[in-house]
C-alpha positions in Angstrom: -74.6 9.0 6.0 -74.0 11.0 2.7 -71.2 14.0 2.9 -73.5 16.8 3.2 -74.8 15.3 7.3 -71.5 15.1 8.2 -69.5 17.5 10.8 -66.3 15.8 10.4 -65.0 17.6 7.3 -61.6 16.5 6.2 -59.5 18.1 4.1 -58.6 16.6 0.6 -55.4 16.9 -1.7 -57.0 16.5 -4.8 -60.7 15.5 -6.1 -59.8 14.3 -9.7 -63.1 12.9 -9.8 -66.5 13.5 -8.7 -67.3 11.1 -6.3 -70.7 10.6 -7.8 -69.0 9.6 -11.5 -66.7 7.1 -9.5 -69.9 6.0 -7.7 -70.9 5.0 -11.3 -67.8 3.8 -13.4 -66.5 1.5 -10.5 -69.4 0.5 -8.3 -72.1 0.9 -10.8 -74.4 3.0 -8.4 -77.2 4.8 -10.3 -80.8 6.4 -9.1 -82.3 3.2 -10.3 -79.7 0.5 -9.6 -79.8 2.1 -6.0 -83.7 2.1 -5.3 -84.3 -1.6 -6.6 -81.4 -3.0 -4.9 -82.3 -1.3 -1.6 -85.7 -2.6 -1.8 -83.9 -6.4 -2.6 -82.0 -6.2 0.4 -84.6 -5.0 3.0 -86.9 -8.0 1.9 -83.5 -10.3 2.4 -83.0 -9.1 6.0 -86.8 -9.0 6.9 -86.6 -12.5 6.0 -83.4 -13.5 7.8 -84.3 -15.1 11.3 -83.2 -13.8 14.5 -81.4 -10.9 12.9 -82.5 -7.7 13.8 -80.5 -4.9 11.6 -81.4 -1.3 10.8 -82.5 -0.9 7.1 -82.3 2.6 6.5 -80.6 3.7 3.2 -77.3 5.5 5.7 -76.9 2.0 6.4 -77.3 -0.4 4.1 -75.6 1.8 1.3 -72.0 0.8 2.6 -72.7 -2.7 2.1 -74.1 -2.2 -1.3 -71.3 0.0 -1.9 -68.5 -2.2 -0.7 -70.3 -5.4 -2.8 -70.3 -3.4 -5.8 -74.4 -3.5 -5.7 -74.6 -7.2 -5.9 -77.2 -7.8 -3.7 -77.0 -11.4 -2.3 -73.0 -11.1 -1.7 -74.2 -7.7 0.1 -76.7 -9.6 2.5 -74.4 -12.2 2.9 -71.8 -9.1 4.4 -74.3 -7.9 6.4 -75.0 -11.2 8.5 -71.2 -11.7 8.3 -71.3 -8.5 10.1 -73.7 -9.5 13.1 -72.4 -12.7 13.1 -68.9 -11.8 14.0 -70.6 -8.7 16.3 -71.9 -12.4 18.5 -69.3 -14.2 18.4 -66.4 -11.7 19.5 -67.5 -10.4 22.4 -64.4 -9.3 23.0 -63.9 -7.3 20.5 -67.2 -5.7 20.0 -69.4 -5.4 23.4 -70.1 -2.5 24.5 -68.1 -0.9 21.1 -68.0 2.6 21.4 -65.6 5.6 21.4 -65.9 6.1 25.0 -64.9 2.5 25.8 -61.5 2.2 24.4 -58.0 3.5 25.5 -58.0 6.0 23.2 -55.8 8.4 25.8 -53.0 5.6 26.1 -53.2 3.9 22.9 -54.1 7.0 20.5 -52.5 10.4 21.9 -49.6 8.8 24.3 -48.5 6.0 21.4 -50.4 6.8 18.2 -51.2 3.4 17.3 -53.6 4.1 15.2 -53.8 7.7 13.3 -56.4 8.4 11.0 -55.2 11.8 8.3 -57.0 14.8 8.7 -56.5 14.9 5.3 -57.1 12.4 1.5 -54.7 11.1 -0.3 -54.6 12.3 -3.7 -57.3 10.1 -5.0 -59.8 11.6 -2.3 -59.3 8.3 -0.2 -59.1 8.0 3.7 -55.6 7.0 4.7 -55.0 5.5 8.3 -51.6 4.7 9.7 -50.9 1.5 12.4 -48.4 1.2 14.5 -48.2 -2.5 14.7 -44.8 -2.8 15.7 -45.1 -0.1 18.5 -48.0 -2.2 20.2 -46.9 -4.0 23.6 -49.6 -5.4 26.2 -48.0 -2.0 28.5 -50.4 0.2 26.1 -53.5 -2.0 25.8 -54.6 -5.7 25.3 -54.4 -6.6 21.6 -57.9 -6.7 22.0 -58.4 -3.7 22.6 -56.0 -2.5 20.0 -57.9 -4.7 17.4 -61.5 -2.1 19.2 -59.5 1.6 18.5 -59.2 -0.4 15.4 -63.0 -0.8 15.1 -64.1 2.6 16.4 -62.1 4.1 13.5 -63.1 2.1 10.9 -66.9 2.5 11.7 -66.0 6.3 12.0 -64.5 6.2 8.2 -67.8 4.1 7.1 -70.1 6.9 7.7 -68.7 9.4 5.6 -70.1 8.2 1.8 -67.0 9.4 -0.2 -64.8 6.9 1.4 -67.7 4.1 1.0 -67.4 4.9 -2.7 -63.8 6.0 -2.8 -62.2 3.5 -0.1 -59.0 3.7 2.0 -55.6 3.3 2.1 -53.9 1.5 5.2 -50.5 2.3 6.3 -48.6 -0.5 8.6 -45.5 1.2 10.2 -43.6 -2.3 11.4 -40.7 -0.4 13.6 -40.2 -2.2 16.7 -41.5 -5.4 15.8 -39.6 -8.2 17.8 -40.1 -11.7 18.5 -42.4 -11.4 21.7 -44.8 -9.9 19.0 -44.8 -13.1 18.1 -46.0 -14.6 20.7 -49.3 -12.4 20.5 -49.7 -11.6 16.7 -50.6 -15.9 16.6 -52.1 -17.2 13.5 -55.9 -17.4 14.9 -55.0 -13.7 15.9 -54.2 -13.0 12.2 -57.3 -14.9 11.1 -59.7 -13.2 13.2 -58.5 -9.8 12.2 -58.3 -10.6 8.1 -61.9 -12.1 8.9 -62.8 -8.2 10.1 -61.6 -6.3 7.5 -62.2 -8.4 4.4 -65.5 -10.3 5.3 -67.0 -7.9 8.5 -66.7 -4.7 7.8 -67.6 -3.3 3.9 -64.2 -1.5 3.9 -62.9 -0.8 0.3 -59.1 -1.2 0.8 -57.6 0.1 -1.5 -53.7 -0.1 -0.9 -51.7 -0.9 2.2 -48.4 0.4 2.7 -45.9 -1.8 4.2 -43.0 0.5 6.0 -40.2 0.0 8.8 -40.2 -3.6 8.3 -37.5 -5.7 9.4 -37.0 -9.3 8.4 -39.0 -10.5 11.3 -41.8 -9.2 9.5 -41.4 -11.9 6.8 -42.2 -14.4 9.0 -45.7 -12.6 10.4 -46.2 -11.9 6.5 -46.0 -16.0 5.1 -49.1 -16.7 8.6 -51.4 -13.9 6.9 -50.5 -14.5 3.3 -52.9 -17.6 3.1 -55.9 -15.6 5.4 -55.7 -12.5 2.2 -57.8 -12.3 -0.4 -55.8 -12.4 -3.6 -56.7 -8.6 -4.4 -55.7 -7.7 -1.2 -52.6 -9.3 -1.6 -52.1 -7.4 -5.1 -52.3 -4.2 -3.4 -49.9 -4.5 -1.1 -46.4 -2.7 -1.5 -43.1 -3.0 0.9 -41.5 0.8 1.5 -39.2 -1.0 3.7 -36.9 2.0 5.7 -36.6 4.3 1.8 -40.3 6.2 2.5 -39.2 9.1 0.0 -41.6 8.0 -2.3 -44.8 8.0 0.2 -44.5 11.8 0.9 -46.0 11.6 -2.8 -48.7 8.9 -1.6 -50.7 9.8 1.3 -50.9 13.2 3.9 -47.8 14.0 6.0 -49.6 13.5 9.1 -49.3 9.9 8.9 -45.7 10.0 7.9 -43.2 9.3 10.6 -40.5 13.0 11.3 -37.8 10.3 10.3 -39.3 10.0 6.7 -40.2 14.0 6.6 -43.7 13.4 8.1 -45.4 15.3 10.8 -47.3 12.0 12.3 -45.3 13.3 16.1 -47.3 16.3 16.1 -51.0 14.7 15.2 -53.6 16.4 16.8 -55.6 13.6 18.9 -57.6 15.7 20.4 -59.8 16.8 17.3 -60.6 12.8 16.4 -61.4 11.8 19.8 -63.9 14.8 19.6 -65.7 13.8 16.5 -65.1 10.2 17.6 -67.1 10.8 20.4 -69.8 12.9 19.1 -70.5 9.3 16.8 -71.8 8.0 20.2 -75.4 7.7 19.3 -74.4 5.7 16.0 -72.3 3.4 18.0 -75.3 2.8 21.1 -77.7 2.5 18.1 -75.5 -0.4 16.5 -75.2 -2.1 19.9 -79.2 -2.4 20.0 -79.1 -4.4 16.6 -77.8 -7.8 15.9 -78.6 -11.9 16.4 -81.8 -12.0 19.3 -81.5 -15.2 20.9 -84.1 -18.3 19.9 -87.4 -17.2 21.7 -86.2 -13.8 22.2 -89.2 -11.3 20.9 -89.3 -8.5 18.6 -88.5 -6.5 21.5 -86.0 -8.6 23.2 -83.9 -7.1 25.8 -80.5 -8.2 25.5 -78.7 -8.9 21.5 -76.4 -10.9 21.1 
């Protein structure tokens, strides 16, 4: 969904950079190199059994986008993408704004905060809360589907396709019952969504708050990461002085002379819901069952 279709303005810091040049230098996207490769990957996915997957440009582009337009590592994303859709029901039936605790998790805790505005390379920013999280709030499944609802939400706007993110993981609070939950195939199955699942271009992730317990939840991911992923990441620790220069205020904590207390929830959950349609539409798609039809009533 290119810039122009979209509501949900936010508010940048800076544009050093047309997003169309960056498009170019880093991704290699041109007129050309966009049309052939589109055509490449509709014949792949026409040709995939069983999968039934929208192929319309708004769609496909943030996998060509996120696989730097190489076309068989993009298919291979995109039936990465269904295939973890099946086979975490947990996480992703019924996926949609409306069926997450966005009232307890969101506006009561603010586990998850998305800035209303860029950092100063025109990327999305989105704080965690990961050491705030207790079962009280939600199931961690349901964390891991705010999560979700968020990231999709960030995937339709086509500058941060091309331009990427920047996560922020606020550890305060962490203990060891977290430990008990945040298990290695826990870890795994979320490292599996955001490097493999979803075309995200992460772009840096903030460490911050993190006490020495962290460490140990730290050495279980470590071998899950992606060694560029592991390269971007940087420890703030409790000295966040520097970060005020990084990313929005909005996701900064009042302790580190942020304004994250006094987000405004009520705007996101807003345009979150008005992505609806997108989400229902997305629901329809995916694996059909052996024997199902064209037309097949249930997706799997």
């Amino acid at each position: 969904m290119s810039s122009d279709k979209n509501e949900n303005i936010l508010q940048a810091i800076a544009s050093p950079e047309d997003t169309r040049d960056i498009a170019q230098h880093e991704l290699g996207e041109t007129a050309a190199v966009k049309e052939h490769a589109f055509n490449q990957l509709r014949e792949l996915i026409l040709g995939e059994p069983l999968l039934d997957c929208p192929t319309d440009e708004d769609f496909l582009a943030k996998f060509l986008r996120a696989r730097k337009y190489d076309v068989q590592s993009a298919f291979k994303n995109v039936r990465t993408y269904f295939k973890v859709r099946r086979d975490y029901p947990e996480m992703f039936a019924e996926l949609k704004p409306s069926s997450v605790p966005f009232n307890d998790a969101c506006r009561k805790h603010r586990l998850v905060t998305l800035s209303r505005k860029t950092d100063p390379k025109g990327r999305a920013v989105v704080k965690f809360r990961t050491g705030a999280w207790n079962t009280d709030i939600c199931s961690l499944n349901d964390f891991f589907r705010i999560t979700l609802v968020h990231a999709e939400h960030v995937l339709l706007r086509e500058e941060f396709q091309i331009r990427g993110i920047v996560a922020i993981l606020d550890i305060r609070g962490l203990s060891v019952s977290h430990i008990a939950h945040y298990t290695p195939s826990a870890i795994k199955k979320f490292m599996t969504l955001i490097q493999e699942c979803l075309p995200l271009r992460i772009k840096a992730v903030y460490i911050i708050n993190n006490p020495a317990l962290f460490d140990i939840l730290f050495t279980i991911a470590k071998p899950f990461m992606e060694a560029k992923l592991v390269k971007r990441i940087r420890f703030f620790g409790y000295d966040c002085e520097e970060l005020l220069n990084l990313v929005p205020e909005d996701v900064i904590p009042e302790e580190h002379g942020g304004t994250n207390e006094s987000y405004d929830f009520d705007t996101i959950e807003e345009e979150l819901k008005k992505e609806g349609a997108f989400f229902e539409k997305i629901n329809a798609h995916g694996y059909r069952r052996k024997g199902e039809n064209e037309e097949g009533v249930s997706r799997i």
